[in-house]
VOGU-3710 file (C-alpha; in Angstrom, 3 decimals, decimal comma):
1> xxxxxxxxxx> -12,357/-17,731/-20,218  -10,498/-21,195/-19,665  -8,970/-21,448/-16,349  -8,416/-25,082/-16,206  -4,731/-24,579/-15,925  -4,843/-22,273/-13,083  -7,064/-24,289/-11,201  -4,846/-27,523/-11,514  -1,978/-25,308/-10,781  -3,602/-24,146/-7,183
11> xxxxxxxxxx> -4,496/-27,801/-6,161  -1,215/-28,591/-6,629  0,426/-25,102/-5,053  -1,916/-26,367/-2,027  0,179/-29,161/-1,737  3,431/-27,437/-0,518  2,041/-23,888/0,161  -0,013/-23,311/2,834  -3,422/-21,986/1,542  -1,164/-22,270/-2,002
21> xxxxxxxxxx> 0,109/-18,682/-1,924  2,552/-17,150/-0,075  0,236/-13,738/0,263  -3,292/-14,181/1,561  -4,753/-12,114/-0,668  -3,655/-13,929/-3,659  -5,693/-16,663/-3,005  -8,900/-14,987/-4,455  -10,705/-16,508/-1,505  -12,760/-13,259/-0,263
31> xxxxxxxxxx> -14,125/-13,841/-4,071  -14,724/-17,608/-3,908  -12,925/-18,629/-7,249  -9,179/-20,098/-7,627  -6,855/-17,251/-8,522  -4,813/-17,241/-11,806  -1,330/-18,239/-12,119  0,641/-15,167/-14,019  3,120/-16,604/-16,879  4,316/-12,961/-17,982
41> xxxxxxxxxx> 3,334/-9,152/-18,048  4,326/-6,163/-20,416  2,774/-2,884/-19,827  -0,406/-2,626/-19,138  -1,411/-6,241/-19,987  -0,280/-9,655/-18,202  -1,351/-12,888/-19,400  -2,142/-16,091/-17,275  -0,708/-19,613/-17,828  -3,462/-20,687/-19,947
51> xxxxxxxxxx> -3,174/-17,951/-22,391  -5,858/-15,634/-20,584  -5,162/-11,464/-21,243  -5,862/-8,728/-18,822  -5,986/-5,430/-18,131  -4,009/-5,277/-15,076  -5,036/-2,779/-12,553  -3,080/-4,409/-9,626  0,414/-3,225/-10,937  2,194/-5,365/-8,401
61> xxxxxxxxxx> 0,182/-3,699/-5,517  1,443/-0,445/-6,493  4,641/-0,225/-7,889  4,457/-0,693/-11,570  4,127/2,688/-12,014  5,571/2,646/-15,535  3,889/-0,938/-16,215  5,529/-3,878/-16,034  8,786/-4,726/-18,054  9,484/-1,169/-19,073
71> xxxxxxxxxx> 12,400/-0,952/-21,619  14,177/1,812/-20,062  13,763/-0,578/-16,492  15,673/-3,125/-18,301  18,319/-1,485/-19,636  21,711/-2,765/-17,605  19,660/-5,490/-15,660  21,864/-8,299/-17,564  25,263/-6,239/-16,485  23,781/-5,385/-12,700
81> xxxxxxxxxx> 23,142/-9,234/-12,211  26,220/-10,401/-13,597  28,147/-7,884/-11,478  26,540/-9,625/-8,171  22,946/-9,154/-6,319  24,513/-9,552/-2,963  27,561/-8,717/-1,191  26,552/-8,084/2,601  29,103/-5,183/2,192  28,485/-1,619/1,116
91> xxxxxxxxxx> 27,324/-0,547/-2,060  27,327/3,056/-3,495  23,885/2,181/-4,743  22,743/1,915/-1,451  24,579/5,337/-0,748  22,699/6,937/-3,977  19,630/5,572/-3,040  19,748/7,099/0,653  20,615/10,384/-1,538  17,663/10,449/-3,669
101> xxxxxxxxxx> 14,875/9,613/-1,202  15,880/12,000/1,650  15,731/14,634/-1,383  12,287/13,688/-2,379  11,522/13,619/0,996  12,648/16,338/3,305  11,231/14,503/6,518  13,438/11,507/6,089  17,125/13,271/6,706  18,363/10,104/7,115
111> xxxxxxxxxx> 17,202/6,593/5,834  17,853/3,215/6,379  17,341/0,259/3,697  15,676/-3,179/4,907  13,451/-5,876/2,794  10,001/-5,170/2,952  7,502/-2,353/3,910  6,670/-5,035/6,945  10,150/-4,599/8,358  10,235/-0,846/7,388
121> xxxxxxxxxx> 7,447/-0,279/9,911  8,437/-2,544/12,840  11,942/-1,109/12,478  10,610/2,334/12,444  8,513/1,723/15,292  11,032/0,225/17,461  13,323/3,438/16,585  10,030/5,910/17,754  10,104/3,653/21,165  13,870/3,716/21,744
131> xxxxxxxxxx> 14,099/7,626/21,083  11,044/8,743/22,904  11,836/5,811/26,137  8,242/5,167/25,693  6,044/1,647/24,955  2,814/2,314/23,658  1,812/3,369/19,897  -1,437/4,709/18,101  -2,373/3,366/15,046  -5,938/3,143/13,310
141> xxxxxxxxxx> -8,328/0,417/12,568  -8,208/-0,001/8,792  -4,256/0,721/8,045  -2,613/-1,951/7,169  1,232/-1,882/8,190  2,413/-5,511/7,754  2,311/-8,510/9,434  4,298/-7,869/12,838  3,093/-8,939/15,915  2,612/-5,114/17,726
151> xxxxxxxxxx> 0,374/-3,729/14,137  -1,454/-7,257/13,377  -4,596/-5,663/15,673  -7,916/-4,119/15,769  -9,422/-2,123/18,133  -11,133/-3,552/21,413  -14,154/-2,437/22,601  -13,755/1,534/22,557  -11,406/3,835/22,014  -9,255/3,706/24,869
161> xxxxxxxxxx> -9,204/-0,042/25,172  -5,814/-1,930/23,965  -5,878/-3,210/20,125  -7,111/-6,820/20,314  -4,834/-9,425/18,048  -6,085/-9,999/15,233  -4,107/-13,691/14,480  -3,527/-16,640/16,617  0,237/-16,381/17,538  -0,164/-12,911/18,476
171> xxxxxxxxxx> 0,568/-12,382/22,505  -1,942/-9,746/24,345  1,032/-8,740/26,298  2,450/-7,509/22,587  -0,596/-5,704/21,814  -1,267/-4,001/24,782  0,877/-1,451/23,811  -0,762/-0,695/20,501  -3,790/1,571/20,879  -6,405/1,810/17,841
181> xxxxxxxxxx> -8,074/4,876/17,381  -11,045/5,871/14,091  -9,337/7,171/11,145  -10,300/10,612/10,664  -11,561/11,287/14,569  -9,176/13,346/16,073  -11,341/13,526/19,198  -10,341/9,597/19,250  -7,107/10,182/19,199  -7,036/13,226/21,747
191> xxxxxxxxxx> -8,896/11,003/24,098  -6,186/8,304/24,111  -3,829/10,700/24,391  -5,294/12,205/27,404  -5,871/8,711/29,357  -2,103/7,773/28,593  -0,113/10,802/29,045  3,399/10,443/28,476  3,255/6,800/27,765  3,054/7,322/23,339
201> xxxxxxxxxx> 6,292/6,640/21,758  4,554/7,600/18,390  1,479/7,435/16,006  1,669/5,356/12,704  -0,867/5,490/10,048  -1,249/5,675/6,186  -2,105/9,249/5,420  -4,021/8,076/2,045  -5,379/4,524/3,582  -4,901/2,135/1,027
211> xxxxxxxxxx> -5,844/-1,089/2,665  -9,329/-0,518/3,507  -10,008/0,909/-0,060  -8,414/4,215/-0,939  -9,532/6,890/1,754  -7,339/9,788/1,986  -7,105/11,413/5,471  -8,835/15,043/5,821  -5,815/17,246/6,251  -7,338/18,853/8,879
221> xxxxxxxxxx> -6,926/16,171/10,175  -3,309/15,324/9,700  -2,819/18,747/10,968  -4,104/17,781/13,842  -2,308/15,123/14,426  1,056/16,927/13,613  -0,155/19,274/16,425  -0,537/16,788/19,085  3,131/15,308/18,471  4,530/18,606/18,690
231> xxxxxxxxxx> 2,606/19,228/22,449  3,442/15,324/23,602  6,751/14,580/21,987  5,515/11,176/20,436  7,008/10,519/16,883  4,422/10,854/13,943  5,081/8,222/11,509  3,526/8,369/7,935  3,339/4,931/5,791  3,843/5,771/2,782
241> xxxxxxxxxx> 4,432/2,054/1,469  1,314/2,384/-0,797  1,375/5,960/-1,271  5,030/6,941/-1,638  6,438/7,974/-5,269  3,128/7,352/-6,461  0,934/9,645/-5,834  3,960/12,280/-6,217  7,557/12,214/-5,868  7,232/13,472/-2,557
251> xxxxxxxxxx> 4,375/11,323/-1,559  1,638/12,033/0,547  3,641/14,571/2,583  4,083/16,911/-0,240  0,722/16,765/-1,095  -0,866/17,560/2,137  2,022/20,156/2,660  2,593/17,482/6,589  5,257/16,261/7,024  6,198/13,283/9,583
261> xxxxxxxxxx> 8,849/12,983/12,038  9,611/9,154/10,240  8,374/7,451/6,948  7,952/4,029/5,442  8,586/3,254/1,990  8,158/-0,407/0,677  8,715/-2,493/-2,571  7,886/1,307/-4,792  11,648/2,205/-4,299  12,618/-1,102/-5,716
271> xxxxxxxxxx> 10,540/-1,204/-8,847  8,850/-3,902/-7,764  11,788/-6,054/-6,010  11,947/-7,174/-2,152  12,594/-3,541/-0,737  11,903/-1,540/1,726  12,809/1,680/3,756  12,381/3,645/6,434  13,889/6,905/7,797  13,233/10,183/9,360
281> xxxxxxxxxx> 14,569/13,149/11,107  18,734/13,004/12,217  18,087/13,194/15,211  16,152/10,415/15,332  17,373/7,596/12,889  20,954/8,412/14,920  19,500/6,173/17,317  20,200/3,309/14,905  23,108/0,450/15,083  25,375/1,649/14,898
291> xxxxxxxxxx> 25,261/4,982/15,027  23,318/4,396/18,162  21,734/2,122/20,526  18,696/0,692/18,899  19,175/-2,255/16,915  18,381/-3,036/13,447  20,355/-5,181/10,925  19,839/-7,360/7,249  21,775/-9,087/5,635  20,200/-8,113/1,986
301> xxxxxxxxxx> 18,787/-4,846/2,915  20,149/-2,436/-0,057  21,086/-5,906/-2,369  22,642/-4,680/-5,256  20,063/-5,637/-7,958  17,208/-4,010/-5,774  18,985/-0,770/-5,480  19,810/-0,751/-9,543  16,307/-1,222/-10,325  14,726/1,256/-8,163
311> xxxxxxxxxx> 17,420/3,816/-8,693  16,362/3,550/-12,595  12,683/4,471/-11,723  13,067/6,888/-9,293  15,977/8,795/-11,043  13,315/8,667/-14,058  10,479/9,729/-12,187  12,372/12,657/-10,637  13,190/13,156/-14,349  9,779/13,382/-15,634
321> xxxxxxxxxx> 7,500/14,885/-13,611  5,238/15,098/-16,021  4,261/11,550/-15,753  2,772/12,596/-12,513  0,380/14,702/-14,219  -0,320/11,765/-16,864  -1,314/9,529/-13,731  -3,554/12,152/-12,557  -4,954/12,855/-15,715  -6,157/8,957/-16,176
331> xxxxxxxxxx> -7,032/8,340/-12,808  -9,211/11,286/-13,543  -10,556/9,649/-16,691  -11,105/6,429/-14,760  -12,789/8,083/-11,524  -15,017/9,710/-14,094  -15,868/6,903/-16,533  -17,117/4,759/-13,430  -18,895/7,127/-11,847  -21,143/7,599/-15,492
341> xxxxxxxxxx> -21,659/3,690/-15,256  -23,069/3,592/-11,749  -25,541/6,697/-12,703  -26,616/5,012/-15,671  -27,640/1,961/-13,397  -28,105/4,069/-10,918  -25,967/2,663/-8,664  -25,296/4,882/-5,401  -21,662/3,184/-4,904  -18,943/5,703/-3,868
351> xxxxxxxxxx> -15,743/6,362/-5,803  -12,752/7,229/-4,238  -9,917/8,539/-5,602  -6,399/9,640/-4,642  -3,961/10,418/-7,812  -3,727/6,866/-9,232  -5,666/4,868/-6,923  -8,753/4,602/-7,290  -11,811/2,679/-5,376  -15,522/1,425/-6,112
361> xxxxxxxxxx> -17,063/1,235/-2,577  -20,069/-1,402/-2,985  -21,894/1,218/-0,438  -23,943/4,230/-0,459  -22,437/5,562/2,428  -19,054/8,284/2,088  -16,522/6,479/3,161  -13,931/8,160/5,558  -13,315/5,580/8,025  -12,894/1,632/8,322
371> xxxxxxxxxx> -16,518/1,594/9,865  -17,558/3,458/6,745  -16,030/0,464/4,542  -17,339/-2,300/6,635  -20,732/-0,949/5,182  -19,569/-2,498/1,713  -21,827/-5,326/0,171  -19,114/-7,876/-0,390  -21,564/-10,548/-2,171  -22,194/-8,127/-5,274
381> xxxxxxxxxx> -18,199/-7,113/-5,060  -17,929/-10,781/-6,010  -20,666/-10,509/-8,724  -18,637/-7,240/-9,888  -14,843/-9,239/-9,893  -16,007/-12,201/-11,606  -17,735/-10,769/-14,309  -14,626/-7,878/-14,661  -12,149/-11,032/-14,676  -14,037/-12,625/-17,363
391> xxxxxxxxxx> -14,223/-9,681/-19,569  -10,005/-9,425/-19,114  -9,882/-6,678/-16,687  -8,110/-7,425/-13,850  -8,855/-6,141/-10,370  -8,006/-6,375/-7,357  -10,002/-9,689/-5,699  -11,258/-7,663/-2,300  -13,891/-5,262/-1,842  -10,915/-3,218/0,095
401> xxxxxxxxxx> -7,789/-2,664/-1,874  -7,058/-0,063/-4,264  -7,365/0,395/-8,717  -3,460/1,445/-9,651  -2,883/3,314/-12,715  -0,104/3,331/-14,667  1,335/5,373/-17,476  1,058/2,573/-19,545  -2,744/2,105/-19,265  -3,497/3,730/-22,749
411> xxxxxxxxxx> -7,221/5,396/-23,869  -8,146/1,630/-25,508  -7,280/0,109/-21,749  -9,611/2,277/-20,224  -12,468/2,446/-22,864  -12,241/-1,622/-22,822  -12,522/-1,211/-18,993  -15,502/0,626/-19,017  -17,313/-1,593/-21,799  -16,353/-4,435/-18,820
421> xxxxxxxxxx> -18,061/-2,264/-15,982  -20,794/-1,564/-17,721  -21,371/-5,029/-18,150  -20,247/-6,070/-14,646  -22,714/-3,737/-13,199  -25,669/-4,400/-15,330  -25,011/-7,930/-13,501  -25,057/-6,734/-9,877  -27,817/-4,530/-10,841  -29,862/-7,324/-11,285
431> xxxx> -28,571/-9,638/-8,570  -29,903/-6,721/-6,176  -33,089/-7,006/-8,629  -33,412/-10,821/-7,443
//
């Protein structure tokens, strides 16, 4: 394929942008080639600016659930714009979309709109602190939950030591409230528990871990977890920005049959636009400006033309619940159809699956933890995404971030994706030959 566009478009992005994206990961570095500049997307398919065509299996980072440019999602777009995108006054969008999350969701009795799944989980953590009078929070090394200064860690030298930033611009005094436990080790988490009693305003984590590649948490262990906030009173707080709506209407939560005290949604409840939420139990999200003391306020959280556009596909998916079972149903095709291509080059790599995500770990080691993943060979993940990228499958360019499905990937997408991988892994089979 001809990139030459692309690449002339990314020395010049570099220019103004720093890096020339405004996303790290979109900067195909961790792969060592220029990324491609999108011109357009329908379904399935997007096309780059030099007239390249995919297979797109990174759906936006998630939300594309019914491919991009759906004609039911554009339906009233035209009429919603012209009406306004943003007031900074109430909406009874915003009202209707409260409505139909906390129903899909019984943990979130009450929810509050903001921008981003980033703000969604400092907000929510800042409510967990304020409610409980507490500082310190657990999360796990390998969840992502945005870029704020108090989550931007990793974990120090053992399991009881203070989460170490992970960025320059990060204060230690920040982080020394955030302690990082092993994801899936509930003796971890007992143990931190135990040397900070009554000092954990709440736990945060991604019960299906989709930034580390997709590892779903043992529900055991979940259970667990649930448990321990019930003895200490800290606030458990599912993100469910990757996992919410997607891997059923009710998330992770429904599927395990847990359910959190508080829950972050992000850019899935918009369609794809600048959203974000989070809420939780009344009790606790009455702590909120202005209901309450704890302060949280945007100026475009629940815009207008967000809250049309995700009100379309969530009143659709609630709808249709049989597209859940579609998802499942190719994700199940996928799962399989890779895992035939690895034993025909017998490959050991583990596949990982969790509705429509979906995972090749570049490892022959199961992978329930971020130590697990860290096991990955990243040199033949590049060998893999170049050769995928080439054939016009799209992926996404890291060793560590989830497949997404959608219902428009048809039987031709996924047959063409697996004459790709066969290919792709013919290659790395004989790069670990060499």
């Amino acid at each position: 394929m001809n990139h030459q566009k692309s690449e002339q478009a990314y020395q010049q992005a570099q220019q103004y942008i720093p890096g020339g994206v405004n996303s790290p990961v979109r900067a195909f570095q961790s792969v060592e080639i220029s990324p491609v500049f999108v011109q357009r997307a329908k379904g399935s398919h997007l096309w780059d600016i030099d007239g390249n065509e995919y297979i797109d299996y990174i759906c936006s980072w998630g939300p594309m659930i019914l491919g991009h440019s759906h004609p039911m999602m554009q339906q009233g777009a035209l009429e919603a714009i012209d009406a306004g995108i943003s007031f900074g006054l109430p909406t009874l969008r915003e009202v209707e979309m409260a409505k139909i999350i906390t129903s899909a969701y019984p943990a979130a009795e009450m929810v509050r709109m903001v921008n981003s799944g980033t703000e969604a989980t400092m907000s929510a953590i800042r409510v967990a602190r304020g409610y409980t009078g507490r500082d310190k929070i657990v999360k796990f090394e390998g969840c992502y939950h945005g870029h704020s200064d108090g989550l931007l860690v990793k974990a120090g030298s053992g399991a009881l030591t203070y989460g170490v930033p992970t960025s320059p611009g990060v204060p230690e005094d920040i982080t020394r409230h955030t302690l990082v436990c092993r994801y899936n080790d509930i003796e971890s988490v007992k143990e931190t528990f135990s040397a900070n009693e009554n000092q954990i305003a709440a736990i945060i984590l991604e019960p299906i871990a989709g930034n580390m590649g997709v590892i779903p948490a043992k529900k055991e262990f979940l259970q667990q977890l649930r448990e321990l906030c019930n003895k200490t009173g800290a606030v458990l707080i599912f993100d469910e920005v990757i996992s919410g709506f997607r891997v059923g209407f009710g998330g992770a939560a429904q599927q395990y049959g847990i359910f959190p005290d508080m829950v972050c949604f992000g850019k899935i409840i918009g369609a794809g636009m600048p959203v974000g939420a989070y809420g939780g139990k009344k009790e606790i999200m009455e702590w909120v400006s202005p209901k309450g003391p704890v302060y949280q306020a945007g100026t475009l959280s629940g815009n207008p033309l967000a809250m049309f556009m995700g009100l379309k596909q969530l009143g659709y998916l609630e709808q249709h619940s049989e597209i859940y079972q579609q998802l499942e149903q190719t994700g199940q095709k996928l799962q399989e159809g890779i895992q035939t291509i690895l034993n025909r080059h017998q490959l050991p790599y583990q596949v990982q699956r969790a509705g429509s995500l979906c995972c090749i770990f570049f490892t022959e080691k199961p992978v329930l933890c971020y130590d697990d993943a860290m096991t990955c060979d990243t040199e033949l993940f590049k060998i893999y995404f170049r050769e995928m990228l080439a054939q016009g499958v799209l992926v996404a360019p890291s060793q560590f971030e989830a497949m997404f499905v959608s219902v428009a990937h048809t039987e031709r997408d996924l047959e063409q994706t697996f004459v790709a991988m066969d290919k792709a892994f013919a290659a790395v089979k004989a790069a670990q030959g060499n």
